[in-house]
C-alpha positions in Angstrom: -6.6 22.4 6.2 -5.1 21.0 3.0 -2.1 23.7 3.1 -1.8 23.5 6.8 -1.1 19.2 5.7 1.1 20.3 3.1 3.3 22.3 4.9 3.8 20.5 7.8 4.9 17.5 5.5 7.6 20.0 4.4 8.6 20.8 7.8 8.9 16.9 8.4 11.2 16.6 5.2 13.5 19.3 6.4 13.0 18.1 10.2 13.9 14.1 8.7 16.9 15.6 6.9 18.4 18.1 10.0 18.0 15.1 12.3 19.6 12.1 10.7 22.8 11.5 12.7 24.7 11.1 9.4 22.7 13.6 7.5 25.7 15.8 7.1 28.1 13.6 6.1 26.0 10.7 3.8 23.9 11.4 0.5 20.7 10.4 1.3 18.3 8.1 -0.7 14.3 8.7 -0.5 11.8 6.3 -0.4 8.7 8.2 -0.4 5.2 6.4 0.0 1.7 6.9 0.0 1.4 7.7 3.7 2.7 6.8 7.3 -0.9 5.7 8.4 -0.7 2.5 6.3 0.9 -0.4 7.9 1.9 -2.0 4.7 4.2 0.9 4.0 5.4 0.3 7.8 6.9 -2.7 6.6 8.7 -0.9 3.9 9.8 1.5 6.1 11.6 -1.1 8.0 13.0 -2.4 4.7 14.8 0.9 4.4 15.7 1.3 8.1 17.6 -2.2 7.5 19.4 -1.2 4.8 20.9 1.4 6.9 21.7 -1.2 9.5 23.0 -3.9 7.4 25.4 -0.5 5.4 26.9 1.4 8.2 29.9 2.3 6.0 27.9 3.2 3.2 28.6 6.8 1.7 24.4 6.4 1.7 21.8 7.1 3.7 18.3 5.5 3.2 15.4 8.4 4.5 11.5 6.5 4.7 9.3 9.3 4.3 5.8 10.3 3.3 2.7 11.9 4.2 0.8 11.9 7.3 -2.0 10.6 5.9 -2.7 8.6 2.9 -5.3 10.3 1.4 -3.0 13.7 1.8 -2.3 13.3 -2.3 -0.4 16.9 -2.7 1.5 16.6 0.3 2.8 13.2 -1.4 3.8 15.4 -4.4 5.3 18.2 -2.1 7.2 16.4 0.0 8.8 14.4 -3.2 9.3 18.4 -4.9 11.0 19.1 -1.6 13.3 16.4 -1.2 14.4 17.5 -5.3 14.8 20.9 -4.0 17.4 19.6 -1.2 19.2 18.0 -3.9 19.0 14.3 -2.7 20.9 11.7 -4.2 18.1 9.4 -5.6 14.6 8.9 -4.9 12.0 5.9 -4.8 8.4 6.9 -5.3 5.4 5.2 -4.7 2.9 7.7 -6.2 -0.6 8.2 -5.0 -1.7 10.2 -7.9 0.0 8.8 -10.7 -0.9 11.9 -13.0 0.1 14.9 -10.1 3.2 13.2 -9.5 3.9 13.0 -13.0 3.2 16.4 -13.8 5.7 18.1 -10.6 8.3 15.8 -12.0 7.8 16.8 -15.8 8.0 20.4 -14.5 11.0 20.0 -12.1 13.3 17.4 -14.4 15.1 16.5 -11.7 18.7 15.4 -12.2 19.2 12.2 -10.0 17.9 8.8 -10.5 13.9 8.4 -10.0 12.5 4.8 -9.4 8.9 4.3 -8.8 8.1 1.6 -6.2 5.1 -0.7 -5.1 3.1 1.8 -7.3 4.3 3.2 -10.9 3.4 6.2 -13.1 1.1 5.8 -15.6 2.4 4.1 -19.0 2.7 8.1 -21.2 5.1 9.2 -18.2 7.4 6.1 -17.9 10.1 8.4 -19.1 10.1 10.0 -16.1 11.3 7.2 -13.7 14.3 4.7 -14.2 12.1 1.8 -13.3 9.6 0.6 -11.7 10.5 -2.0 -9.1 7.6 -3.5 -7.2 4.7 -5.9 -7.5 3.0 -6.9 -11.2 -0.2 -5.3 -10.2 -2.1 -6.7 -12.7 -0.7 -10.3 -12.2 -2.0 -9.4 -8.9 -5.5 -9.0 -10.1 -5.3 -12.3 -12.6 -4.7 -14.1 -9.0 -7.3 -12.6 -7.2 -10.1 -13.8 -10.5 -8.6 -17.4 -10.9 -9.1 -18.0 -7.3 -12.4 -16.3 -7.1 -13.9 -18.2 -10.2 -12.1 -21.7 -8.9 -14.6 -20.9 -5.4 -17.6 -19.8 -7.4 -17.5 -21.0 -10.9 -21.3 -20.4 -11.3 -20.6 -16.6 -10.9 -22.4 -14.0 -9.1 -22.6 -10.6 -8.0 -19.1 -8.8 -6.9 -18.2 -5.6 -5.2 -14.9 -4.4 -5.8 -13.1 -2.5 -2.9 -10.3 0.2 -4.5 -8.2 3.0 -3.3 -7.4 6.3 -4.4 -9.1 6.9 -7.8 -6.0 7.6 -9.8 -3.5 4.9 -7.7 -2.1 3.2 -11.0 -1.2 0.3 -8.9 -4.8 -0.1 -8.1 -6.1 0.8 -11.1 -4.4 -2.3 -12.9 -5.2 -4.6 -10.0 -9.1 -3.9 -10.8 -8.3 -4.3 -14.6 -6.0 -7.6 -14.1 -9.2 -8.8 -12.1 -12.1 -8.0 -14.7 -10.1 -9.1 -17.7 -9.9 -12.4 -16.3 -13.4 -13.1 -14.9 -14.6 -11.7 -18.2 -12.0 -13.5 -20.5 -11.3 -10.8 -22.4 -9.4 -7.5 -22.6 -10.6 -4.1 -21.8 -13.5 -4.6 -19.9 -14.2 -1.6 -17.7 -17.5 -3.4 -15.7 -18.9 -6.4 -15.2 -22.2 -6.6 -16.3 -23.6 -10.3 -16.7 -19.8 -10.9 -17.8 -19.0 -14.4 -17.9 -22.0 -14.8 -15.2 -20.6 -12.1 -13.2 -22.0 -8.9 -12.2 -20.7 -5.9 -10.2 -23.4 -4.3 -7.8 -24.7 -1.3 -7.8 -22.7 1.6 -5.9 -19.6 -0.7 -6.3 -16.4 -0.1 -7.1 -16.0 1.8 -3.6 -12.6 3.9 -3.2 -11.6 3.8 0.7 -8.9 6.9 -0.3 -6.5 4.6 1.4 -8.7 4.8 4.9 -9.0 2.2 7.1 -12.0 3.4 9.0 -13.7 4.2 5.3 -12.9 1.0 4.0 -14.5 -0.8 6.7 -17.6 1.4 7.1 -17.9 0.6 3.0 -17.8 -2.9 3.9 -19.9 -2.8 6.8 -22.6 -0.6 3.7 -22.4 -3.3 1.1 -23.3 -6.4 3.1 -26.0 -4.8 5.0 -27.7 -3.4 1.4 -26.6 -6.7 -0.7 -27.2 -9.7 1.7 -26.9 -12.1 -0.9 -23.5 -10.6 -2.5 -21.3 -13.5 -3.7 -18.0 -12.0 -3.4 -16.2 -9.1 -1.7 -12.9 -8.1 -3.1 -10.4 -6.3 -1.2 -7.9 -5.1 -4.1 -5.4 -3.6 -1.4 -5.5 -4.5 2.4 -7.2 -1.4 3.7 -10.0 -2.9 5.8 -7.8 -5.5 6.9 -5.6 -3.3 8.5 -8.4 -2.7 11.4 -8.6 -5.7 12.5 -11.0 -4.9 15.3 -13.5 -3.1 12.4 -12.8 -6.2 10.6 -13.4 -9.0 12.8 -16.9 -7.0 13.4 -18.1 -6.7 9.9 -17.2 -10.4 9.2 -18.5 -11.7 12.8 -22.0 -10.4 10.8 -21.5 -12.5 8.2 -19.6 -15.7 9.7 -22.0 -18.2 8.9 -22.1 -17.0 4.8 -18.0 -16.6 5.0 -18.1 -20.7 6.4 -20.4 -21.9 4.1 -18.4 -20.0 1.1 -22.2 -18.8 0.1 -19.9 -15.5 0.4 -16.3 -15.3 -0.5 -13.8 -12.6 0.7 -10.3 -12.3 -1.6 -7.9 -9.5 -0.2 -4.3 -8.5 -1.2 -1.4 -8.4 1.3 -0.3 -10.5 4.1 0.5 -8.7 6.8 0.1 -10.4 10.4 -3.4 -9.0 10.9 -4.5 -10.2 7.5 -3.1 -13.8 8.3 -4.9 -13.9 11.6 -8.2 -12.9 9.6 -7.6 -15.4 7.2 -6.6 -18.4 9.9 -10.1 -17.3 11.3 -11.9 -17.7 8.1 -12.5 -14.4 8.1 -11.1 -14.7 4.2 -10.8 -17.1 1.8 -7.7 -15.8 0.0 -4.9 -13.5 0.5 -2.6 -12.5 -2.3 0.8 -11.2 -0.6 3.1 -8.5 -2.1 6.8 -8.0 -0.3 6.7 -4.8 0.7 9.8 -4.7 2.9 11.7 -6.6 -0.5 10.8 -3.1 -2.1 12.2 -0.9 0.8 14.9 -3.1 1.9 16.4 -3.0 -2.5 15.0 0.3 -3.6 19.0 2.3 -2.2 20.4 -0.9 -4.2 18.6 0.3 -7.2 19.2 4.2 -6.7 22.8 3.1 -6.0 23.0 1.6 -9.1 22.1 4.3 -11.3 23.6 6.8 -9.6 26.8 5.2 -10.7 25.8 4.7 -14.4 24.6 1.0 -14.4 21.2 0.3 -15.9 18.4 -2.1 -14.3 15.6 -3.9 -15.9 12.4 -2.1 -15.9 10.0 -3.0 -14.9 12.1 -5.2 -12.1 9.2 -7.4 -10.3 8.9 -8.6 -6.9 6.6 -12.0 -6.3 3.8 -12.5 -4.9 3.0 -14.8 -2.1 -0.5 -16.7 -2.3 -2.3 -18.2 1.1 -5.0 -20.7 -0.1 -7.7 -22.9 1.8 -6.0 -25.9 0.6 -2.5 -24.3 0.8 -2.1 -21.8 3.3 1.7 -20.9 2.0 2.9 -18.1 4.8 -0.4 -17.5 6.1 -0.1 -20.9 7.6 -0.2 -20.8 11.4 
């Protein structure tokens, strides 16, 4: 099953390629992501399908492409490996395996420019890539810990919802998070940290799927009714709304009385209606079409010889209870 996913992700690559209208006439600039399942990378997506819009003259072409699925990890890496093989003029990766990406590119040494965006390499393979241009994931998880211990400074117990195991942009999410409710570096588990306490069977890794990550949510209220927070590091449960709005209907009355707290990264429109229907208590919102829309900017760039700051960070929108920024309705 795995190689049929793989190859078909070729096929889309060389199918993408042989049916851009300007294919044989513009250079074309890659933005590769995680996988087309994910609505956050959707936005992106359009981001890149913009820049196309807004550059019709442009000796460029801007290609959004990816896996089928986000949990299809080698077909990430294959599809990147083919797009090098076509000889594209630059590409922007967001990796879901930090280390596999890292080690087809070290093989390969691919001549044009390399950015990493919305998720990097890991810090040894930072040779490998231009820049990294996204969000500061681990600012990201220093915003999801001040908020949480502002609603609960007494502590608690905490489940932490992650992605793919080796997702670097995750990764320093979690570790962002835990430094900052424990008040000190390197701390790889709360356990009676600063009064908090991760549960047993938690982290959970959704693998980037929606109907996982809700099912895993669904698993940890019902075995830990008294859980005092729930942390979404990236959107996924979110992203099924319907799922959502079931597993939080469950627990409505706890979410009201903030006797439970939900924090969840990303604001897309699904995630702003949760949280309008205090179905969260805090949203932490990365600009994923930013990072689409400037990522053939930045390949442009260095193509020509020009240099950009690395990393180059993106902001990060926050949605409170007392100030609903762009979630407000």
């Amino acid at each position: 099953m795995k190689k049929t996913m793989i190859a078909l992700a070729g096929l889309a690559i060389v199918g993408a390629l042989a049916g851009s209208a300007h294919a044989q006439d513009k250079k074309i600039l890659a933005v590769v992501v995680k996988g087309l399942d994910n609505p956050f990378f959707t936005v992106m997506g359009q981001g890149c399908a913009d820049w196309n819009t807004a550059n019709p003259d442009s000796e460029y072409e801007c290609l959004y492409t990816g896996p089928a699925l986000s949990s299809d990890e080698a077909g990430e890496v294959q599809i990147v490996q083919d797009l090098i093989s076509r000889g594209v003029a630059g590409i922007a990766i967001s990796p879901s395996n930090a280390p596999a990406m890292a080690n087809m590119l070290r093989s390969v040494a691919p001549t044009m420019p390399i950015i990493t965006v919305d998720a990097d390499l890991l810090p040894a393979d930072a040779d490998l890539r231009k820049t990294y241009f996204g969000t500061n994931n681990y600012d990201m998880g220093v915003g999801m810990a001040n908020e949480l211990m502002k609603l609960k400074p007494e502590g608690g117990t905490v489940c932490l919802q992650l992605g793919n195991v080796a997702a670097a942009n995750i990764n320093e999410r979690a570790a962002g998070f835990r430094d900052t409710i424990a008040g000190t570096k390197g701390i790889e588990r709360l356990a009676d940290t600063n009064g908090w306490t991760e549960i047993e069977g938690c982290p959970v890794f959704t693998n980037d799927d929606i109907p996982t990550a809700n099912q895993q949510m669904a698993d940890v209220f019902t075995a830990n009714p008294d859980l005092t927070a729930f942390i979404l590091v990236g959107g996924w449960a979110q992203f099924g709304p319907q799922a959502y709005a079931q597993n939080t209907d469950q627990v409505m009355d706890r979410l009201k009385s903030k006797d439970l707290i939900i924090i969840a990264g990303d604001t897309l429109p699904p995630q702003v209606q949760a949280f309008n229907e205090g179905r969260s208590h805090f949203q932490i919102g990365q600009r994923p079409y930013q990072m689409g829309n400037e990522a053939p900017d930045i390949l442009i760039e260095l193509i020509g010889g020009g240099t950009v700051e690395d990393p180059k960070f993106t902001g990060l929108d926050l949605c409170t209870l007392e100030d609903p920024g762009i979630c407000a309705p």
